[in-house]
C-alpha positions in Angstrom: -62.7 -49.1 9.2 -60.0 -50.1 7.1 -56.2 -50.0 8.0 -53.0 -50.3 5.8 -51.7 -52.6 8.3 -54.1 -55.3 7.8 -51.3 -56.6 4.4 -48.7 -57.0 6.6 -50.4 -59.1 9.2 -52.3 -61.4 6.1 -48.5 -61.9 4.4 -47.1 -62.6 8.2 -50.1 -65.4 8.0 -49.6 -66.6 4.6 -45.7 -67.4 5.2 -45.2 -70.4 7.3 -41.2 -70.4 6.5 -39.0 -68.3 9.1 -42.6 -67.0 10.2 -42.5 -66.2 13.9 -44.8 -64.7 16.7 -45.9 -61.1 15.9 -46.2 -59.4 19.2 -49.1 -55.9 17.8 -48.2 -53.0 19.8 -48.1 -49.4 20.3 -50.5 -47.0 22.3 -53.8 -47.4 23.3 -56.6 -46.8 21.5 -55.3 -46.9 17.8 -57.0 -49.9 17.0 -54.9 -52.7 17.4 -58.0 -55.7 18.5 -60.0 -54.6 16.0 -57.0 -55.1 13.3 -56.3 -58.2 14.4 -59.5 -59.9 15.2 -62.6 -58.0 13.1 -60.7 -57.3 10.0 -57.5 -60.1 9.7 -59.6 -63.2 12.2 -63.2 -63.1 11.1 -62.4 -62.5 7.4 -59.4 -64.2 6.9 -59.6 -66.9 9.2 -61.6 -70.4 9.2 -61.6 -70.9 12.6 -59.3 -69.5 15.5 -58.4 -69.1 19.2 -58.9 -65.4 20.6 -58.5 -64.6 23.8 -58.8 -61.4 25.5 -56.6 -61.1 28.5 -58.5 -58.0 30.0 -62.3 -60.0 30.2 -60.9 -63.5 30.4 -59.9 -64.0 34.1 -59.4 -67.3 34.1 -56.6 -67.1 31.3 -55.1 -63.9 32.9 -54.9 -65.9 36.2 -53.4 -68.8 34.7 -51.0 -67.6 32.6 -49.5 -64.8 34.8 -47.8 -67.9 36.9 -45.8 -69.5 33.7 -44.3 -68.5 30.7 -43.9 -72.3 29.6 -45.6 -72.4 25.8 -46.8 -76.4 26.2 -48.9 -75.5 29.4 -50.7 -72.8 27.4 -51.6 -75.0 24.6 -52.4 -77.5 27.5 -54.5 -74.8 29.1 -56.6 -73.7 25.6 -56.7 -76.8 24.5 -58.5 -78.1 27.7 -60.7 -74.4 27.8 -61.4 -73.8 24.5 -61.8 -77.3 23.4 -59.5 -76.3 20.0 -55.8 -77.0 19.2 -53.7 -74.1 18.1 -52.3 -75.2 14.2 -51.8 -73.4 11.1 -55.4 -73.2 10.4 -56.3 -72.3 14.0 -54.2 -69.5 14.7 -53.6 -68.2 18.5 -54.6 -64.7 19.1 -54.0 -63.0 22.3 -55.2 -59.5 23.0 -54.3 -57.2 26.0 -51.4 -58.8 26.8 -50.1 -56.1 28.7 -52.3 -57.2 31.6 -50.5 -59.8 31.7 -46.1 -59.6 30.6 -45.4 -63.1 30.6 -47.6 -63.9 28.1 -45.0 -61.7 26.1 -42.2 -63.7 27.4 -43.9 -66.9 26.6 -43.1 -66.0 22.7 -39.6 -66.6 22.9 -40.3 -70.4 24.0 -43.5 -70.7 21.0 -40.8 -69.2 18.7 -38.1 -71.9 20.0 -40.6 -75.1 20.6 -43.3 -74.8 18.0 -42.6 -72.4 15.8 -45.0 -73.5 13.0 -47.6 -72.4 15.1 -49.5 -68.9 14.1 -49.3 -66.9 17.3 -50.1 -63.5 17.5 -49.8 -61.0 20.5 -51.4 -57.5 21.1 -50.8 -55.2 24.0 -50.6 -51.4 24.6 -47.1 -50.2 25.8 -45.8 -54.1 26.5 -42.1 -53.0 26.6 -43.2 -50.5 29.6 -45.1 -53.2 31.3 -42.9 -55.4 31.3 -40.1 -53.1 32.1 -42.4 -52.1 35.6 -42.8 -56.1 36.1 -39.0 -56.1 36.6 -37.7 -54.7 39.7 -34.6 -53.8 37.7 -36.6 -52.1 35.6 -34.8 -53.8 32.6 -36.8 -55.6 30.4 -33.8 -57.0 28.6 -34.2 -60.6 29.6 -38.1 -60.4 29.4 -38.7 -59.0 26.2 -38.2 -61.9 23.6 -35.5 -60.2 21.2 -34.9 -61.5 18.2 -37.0 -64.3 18.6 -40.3 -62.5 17.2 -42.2 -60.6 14.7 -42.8 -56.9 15.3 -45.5 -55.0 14.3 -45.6 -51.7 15.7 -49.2 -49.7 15.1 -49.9 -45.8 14.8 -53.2 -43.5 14.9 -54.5 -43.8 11.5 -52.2 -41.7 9.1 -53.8 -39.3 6.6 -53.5 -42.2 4.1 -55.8 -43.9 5.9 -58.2 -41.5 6.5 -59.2 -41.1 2.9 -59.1 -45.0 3.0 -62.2 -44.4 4.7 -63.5 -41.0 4.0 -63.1 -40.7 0.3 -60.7 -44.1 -1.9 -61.5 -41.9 -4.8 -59.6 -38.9 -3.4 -56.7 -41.2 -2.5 -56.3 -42.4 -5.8 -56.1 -39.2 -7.5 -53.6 -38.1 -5.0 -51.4 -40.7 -5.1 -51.4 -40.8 -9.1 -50.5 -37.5 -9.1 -47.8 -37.9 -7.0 -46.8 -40.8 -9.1 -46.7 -39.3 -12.1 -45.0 -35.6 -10.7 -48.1 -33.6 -11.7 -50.4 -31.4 -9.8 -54.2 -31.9 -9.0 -56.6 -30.1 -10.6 -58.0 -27.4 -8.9 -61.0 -28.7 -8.0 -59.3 -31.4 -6.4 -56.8 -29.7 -4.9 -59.2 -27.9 -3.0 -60.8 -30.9 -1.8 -58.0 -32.4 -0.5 -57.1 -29.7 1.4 -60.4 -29.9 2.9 -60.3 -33.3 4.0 -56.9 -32.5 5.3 -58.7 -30.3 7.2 -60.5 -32.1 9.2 -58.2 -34.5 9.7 -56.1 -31.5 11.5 -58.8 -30.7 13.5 -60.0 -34.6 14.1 -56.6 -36.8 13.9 -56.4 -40.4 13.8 -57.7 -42.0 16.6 -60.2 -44.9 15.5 -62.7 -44.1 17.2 -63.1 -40.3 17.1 -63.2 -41.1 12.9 -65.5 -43.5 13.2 -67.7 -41.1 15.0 -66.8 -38.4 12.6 -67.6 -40.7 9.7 -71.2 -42.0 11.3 -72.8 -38.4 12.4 -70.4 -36.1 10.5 -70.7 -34.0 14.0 -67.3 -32.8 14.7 -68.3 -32.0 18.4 -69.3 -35.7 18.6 -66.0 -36.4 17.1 -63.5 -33.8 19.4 -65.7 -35.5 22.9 -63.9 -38.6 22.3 -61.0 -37.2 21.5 -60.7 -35.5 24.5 -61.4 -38.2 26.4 -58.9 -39.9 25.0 -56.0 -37.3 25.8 -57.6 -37.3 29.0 -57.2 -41.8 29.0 -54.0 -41.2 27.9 -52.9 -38.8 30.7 -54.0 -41.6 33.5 -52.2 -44.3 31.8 -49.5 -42.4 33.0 -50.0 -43.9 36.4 -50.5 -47.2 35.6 -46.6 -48.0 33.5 -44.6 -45.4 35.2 -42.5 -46.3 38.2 -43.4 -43.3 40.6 -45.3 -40.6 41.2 -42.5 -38.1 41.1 -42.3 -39.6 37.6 -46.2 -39.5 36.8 -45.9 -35.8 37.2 -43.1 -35.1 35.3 -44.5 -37.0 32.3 -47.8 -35.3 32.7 -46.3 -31.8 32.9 -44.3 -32.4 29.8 -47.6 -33.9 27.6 -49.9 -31.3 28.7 -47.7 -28.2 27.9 -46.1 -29.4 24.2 -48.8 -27.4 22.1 -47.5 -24.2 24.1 -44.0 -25.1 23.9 -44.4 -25.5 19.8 -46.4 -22.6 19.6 -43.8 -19.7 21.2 -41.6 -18.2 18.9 -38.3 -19.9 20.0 -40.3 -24.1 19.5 -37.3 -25.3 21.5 -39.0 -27.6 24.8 -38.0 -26.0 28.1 -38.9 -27.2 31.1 -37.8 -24.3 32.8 -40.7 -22.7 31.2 -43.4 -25.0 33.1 -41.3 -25.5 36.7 -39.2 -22.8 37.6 -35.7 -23.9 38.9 -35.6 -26.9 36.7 -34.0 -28.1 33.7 -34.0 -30.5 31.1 -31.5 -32.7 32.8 -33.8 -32.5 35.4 -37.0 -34.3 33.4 -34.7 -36.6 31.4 -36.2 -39.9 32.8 -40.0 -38.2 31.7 -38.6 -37.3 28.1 -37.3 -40.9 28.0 -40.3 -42.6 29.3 -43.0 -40.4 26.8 -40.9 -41.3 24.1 -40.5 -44.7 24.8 -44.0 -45.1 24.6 -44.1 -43.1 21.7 -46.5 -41.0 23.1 -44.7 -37.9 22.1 -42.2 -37.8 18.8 -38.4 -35.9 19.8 -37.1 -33.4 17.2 -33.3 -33.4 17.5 -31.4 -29.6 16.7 -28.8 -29.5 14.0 -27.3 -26.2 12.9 -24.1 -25.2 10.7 -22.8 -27.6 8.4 -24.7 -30.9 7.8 -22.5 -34.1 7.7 -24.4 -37.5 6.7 -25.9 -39.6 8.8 -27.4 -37.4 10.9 -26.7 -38.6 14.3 -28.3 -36.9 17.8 -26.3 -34.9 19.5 -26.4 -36.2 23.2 -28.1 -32.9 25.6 -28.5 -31.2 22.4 -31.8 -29.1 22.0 -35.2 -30.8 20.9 -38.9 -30.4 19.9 -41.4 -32.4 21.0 -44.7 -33.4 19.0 -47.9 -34.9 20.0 -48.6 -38.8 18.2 -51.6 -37.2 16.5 -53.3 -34.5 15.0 -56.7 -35.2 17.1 -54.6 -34.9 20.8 -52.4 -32.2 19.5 -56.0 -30.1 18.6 -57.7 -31.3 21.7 -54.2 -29.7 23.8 -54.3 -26.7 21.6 -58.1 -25.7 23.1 -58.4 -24.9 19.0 -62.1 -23.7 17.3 -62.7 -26.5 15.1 -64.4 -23.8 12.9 -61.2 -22.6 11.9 -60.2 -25.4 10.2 -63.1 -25.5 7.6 -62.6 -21.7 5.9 -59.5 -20.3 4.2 -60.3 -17.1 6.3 -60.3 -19.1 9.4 -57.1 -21.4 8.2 -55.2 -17.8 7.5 -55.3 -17.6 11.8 -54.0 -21.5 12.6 -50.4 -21.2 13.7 -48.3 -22.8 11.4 -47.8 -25.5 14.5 -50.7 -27.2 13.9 -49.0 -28.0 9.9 -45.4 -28.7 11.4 -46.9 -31.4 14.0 -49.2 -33.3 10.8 -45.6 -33.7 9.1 -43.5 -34.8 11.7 -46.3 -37.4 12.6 -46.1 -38.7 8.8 -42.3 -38.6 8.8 -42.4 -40.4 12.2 -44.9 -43.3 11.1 -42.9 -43.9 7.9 -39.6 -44.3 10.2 -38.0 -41.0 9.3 -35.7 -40.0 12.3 -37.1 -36.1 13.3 -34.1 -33.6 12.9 -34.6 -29.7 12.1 -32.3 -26.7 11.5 -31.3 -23.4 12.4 -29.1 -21.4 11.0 -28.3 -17.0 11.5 -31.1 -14.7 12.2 -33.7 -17.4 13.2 -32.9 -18.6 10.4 -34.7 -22.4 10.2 -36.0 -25.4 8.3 -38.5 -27.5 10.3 -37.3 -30.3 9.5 -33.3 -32.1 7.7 -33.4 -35.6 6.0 -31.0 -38.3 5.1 -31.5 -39.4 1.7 -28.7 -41.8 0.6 -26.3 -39.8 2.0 -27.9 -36.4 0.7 -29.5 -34.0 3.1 -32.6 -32.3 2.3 -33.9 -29.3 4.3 -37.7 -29.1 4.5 -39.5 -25.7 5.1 -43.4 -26.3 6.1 -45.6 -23.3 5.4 -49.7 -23.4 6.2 -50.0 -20.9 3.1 -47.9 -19.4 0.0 -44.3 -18.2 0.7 -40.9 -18.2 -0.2 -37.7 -20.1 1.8 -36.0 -17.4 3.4 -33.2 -19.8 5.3 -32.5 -21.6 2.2 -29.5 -19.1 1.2 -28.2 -19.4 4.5 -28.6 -23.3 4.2 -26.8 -23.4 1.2 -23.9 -21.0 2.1 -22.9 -23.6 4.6 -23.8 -27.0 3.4 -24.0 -28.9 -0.2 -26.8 -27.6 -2.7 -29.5 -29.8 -2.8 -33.7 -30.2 -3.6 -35.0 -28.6 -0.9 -38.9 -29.0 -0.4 -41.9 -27.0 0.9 -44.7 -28.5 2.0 -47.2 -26.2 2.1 -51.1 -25.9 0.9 -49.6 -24.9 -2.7 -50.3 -27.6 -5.7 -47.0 -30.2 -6.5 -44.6 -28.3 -8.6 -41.2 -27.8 -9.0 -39.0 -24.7 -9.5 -36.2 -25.9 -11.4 -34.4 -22.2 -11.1 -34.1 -22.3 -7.4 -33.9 -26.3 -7.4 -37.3 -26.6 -4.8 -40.2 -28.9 -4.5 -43.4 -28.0 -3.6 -45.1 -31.1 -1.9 -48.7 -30.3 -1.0 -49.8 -30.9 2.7 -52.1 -34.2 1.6 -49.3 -35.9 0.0 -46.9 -35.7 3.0 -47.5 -39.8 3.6 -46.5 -40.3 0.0 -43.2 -37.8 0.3 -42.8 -39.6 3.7 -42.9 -43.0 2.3 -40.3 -42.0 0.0 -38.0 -41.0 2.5 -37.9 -44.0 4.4 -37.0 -45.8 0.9 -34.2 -43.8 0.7 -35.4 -42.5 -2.4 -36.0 -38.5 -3.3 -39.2 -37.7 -5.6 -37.9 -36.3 -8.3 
């Protein structure tokens, strides 16, 4: 399996000046050890130190009672029989087993900082946060004094990484050079896309996809993921008042999304409460960017766009696989255009706001008069864009009422039409499988066109 991340960690490596622990982190299951140790250790290193904090007891033991860096050179040096240098980098996995290992960076950063140390740990901020009785993680967390790599589900980029290079190339050349695909391979594409919709980004539910190209093989592990994810809940969150509210909200953001007004009510699941009410469980889910928050705008844009504090919000699931697996969906669907006509336009909207999300893009959308709406606003240099996404053909019908009240500007569709502009009505057509490029672009601060 190969991952886009794997650059960044080799050019980390291959920069000894100013170069400082990288702490790996994000959710579980997105394939963070096998990044770091199958594809950037055993093929880029000679020889290193890799220690796995969930199956070595004896390390977890030992360094859950210091955070003192020359004691755990002390300690691998006298268990491992190696000395951590440049050409024997330090890799420790699972660290959120284990928080002070976390905190230990600050003092490799300070004390030996031409060592390679690397870090890896699902949801460290929130276990450390829990190993406070504060619950502040401020002094923990090494700030400033690291490198941060934060990891996603595999993006639709790199699912054609894997599934088809050839695809990717076309697509991204065509999005390059402002042209559409041809037919044929705009068709393609949209297939792929497909099953990506219906199978999401998950490691290992592709690489089960990949090896039997069984999408019920592929949607069991997926569900047993959403199911993983749902008792992890227990294990970082502070209470069980708490573990229910977070589960509540994740298991009911397909059916919030899916009614006509998308805004997330909690009255709407627990009768008698509000928003207010679940604040801490919004907090935590996105913290641990479990679920992605969709801040409301409406009326007149002004740049930046900033959130408006107890606005309205949408909430989206980290990846197309989980939002599927909540959704109860017929994979079937997604392999006909008769079957694709029926998916709720959802299922579209969630895909993009997972790309944007990835590629750093702040969420915002828009309403305007008469349910009136673009899925999505962005900041481009100080120009806002609204962006309408459509699972089929169609034409922008809040784009007059947009423009009566803010700045005429490109706005884009994203849509299963071919790339193409309409010059007359000044709006881009980006096709679903080149969101990650659009998205890319975005975060660049640069508008393609």
């Amino acid at each position: 399996m190969e991952r886009t991340y794997l650059a960044k960690i080799v050019e980390w490596y291959r920069k000894k000046e100013h170069r400082k622990p990288l702490l790996i982190w994000g959710a579980r299951q997105i394939g963070k050890s096998y990044l770091i140790k199958n594809l950037f250790a055993d093929k880029y290193l000679k020889d290193y130190v890799y220690i796995d904090l969930k199956k070595d007891e004896k390390a977890a033991k030992f360094f859950s009672t210091t955070v003192d860096d020359e004691k755990y050179l002390q300690f691998i040096e006298l268990s491992y029989g190696k000395k951590i240098s440049n050409d024997c980098p330090l890799i420790i996995d699972e660290a959120q087993t284990c928080p002070n290992v976390v905190t230990s960076l600050k003092y490799f950063n300070q004390d030996h900082p031409e060592l390679p140390v690397i870090v890896t740990g699902s949801m460290v901020r929130l276990a450390l946060c829990r190993s406070d009785k504060s619950g502040m993680d401020a002094q923990l967390f090494p700030v400033g004094k690291i490198n941060s790599l934060y990891m996603y589900p595999m993006n639709f980029e790199e699912y054609l990484l894997n599934r088809n290079k050839a695809l990717l190339s076309k697509i991204i050349e065509a999005y390059k050079n402002k042209t559409p695909l041809e037919a044929y391979l705009h068709e393609m594409a949209l297939d792929v896309l497909h099953e990506y919709l219906s199978i999401g980004g998950l490691p290992e539910a592709v690489d089960r996809f990949l090896e039997s190209h069984s999408y019920i093989d592929a949607k069991e592990v997926v569900k047993e993921l959403y199911d993983n994810y749902i008792s992890d809940m227990a294990l970082y969150n502070v209470s069980n008042e708490m573990i229910l509210k977070t589960r509540n909200i994740y298991r009911n953001i397909f059916s919030q999304l899916n009614k006509e007004n998308k805004n997330f009510k909690i009255a709407a699941i627990e009768r008698g409460k509000t928003n207010r009410d679940y604040f801490g469980a919004y907090e935590w889910l996105d913290f641990a960017h479990i679920i992605y928050r969709s801040k409301h705008k409406s009326g007149k844009l002004t740049s930046p766009l900033v959130d408006e504090e107890g606005g309205l919000f949408r909430l989206y699931l980290a990846d197309p696989g989980l939002f599927a697996a909540e959704s109860n969906i017929d994979a079937s669907m997604m392999l006909s255009g008769e079957g694709r006509g029926e998916l709720s336009g959802v299922f579209y909207e969630s895909y993009v706001a997972d790309e944007l999300v990835r590629c750093g893009v702040p969420l915002f959308y828009w309403t305007g008069k008469q349910q009136h709406e673009f899925e999505f606003v962005v900041d481009v240099a100080g120009v806002i864009h609204p962006i309408d996404v459509k699972k089929g053909r169609g034409t922008l019908n809040s784009l007059k009422d947009f423009r009566e009240l803010n700045r005429k500007t490109t706005a884009v569709k994203i849509s299963s039409n071919n790339y193409g502009y309409n010059a007359e009505n000044d709006v881009l057509t980006i096709p679903l499988y080149m969101t990650f490029l659009f998205a890319k672009d975005i975060s660049e601060n640069k508008f393609p066109l």
